[in-house]
C-alpha positions as CSV (number, residue, x, y, z in Angstrom):
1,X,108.2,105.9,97.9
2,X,108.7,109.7,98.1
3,X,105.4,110.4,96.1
4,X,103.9,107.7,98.5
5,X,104.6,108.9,101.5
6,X,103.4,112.8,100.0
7,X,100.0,111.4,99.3
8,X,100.8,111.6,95.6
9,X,99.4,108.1,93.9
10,X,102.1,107.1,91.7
11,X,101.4,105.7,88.2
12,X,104.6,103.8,87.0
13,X,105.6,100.9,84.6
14,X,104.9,97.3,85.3
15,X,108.9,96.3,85.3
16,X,111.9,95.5,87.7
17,X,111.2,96.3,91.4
18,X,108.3,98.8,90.7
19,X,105.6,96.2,91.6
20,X,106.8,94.9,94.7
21,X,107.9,98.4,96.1
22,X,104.2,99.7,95.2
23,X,102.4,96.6,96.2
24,X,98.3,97.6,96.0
25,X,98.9,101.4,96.5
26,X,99.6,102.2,92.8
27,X,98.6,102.1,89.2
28,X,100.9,100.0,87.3
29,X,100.9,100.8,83.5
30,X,102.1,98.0,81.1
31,X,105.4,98.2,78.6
32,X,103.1,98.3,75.8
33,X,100.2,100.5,76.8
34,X,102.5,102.7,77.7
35,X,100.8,106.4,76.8
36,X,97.1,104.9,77.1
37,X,98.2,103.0,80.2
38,X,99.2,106.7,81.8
39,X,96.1,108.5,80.7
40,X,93.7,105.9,81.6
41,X,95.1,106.0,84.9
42,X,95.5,109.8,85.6
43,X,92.0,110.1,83.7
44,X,90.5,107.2,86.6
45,X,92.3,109.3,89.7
46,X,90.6,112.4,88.5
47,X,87.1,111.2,87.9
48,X,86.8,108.5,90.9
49,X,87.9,110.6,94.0
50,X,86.8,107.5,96.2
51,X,88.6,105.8,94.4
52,X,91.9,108.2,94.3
53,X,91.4,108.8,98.3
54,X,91.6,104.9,99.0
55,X,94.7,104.6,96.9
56,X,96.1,107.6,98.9
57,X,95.3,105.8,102.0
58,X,97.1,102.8,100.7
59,X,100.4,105.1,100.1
60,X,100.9,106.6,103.2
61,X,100.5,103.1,104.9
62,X,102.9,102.2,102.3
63,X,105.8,104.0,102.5
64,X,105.5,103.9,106.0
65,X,106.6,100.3,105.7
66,X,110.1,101.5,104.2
67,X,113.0,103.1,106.7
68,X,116.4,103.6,106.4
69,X,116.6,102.2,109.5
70,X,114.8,99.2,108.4
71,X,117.1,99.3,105.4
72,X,120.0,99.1,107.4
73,X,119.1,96.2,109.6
74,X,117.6,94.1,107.0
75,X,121.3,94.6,104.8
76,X,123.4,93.9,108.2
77,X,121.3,90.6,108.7
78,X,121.9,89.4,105.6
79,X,125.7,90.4,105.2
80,X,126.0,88.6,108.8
81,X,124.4,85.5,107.1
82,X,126.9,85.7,104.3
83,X,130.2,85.7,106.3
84,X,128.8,82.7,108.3
């Protein structure tokens, strides 16, 4: 999210949260393609710059879907739901 919300489009593994935190506004890199999986992707960022400005378009509108205020009322709702 940092990186996102810097413009930076991050390239990250295809595992645990990583996918739904990035959503469409990232390069996921499989387990096992790990080192071709990064250099593919850097390698299509540098050469497609429509390409690399659409994904940084996607980032900022990204992150801006994460707060800490958000954060904070989505974790009081659902500890209210709990003690009921």
């Amino acid at each position: 999210l940092e990186a996102m919300s810097c413009a930076t489009v991050p390239i990250a593994l295809n595992c645990t949260s990583v996918p739904e935190v990035l959503g469409e506004s990232g390069i996921l890199v499989q387990d096992e393609d790990f080192h071709d999986g990064f250099e593919d992707a850097m390698l299509k960022l540098i050469e497609n710059p429509d390409y690399r400005a659409e994904l940084i378009k996607r980032c900022l509108e990204r992150a801006n879907l994460f707060s800490w205020s958000r954060a904070a009322k989505e974790t009081m709702t659902a500890y209210c739901k709990a003690t009921k």
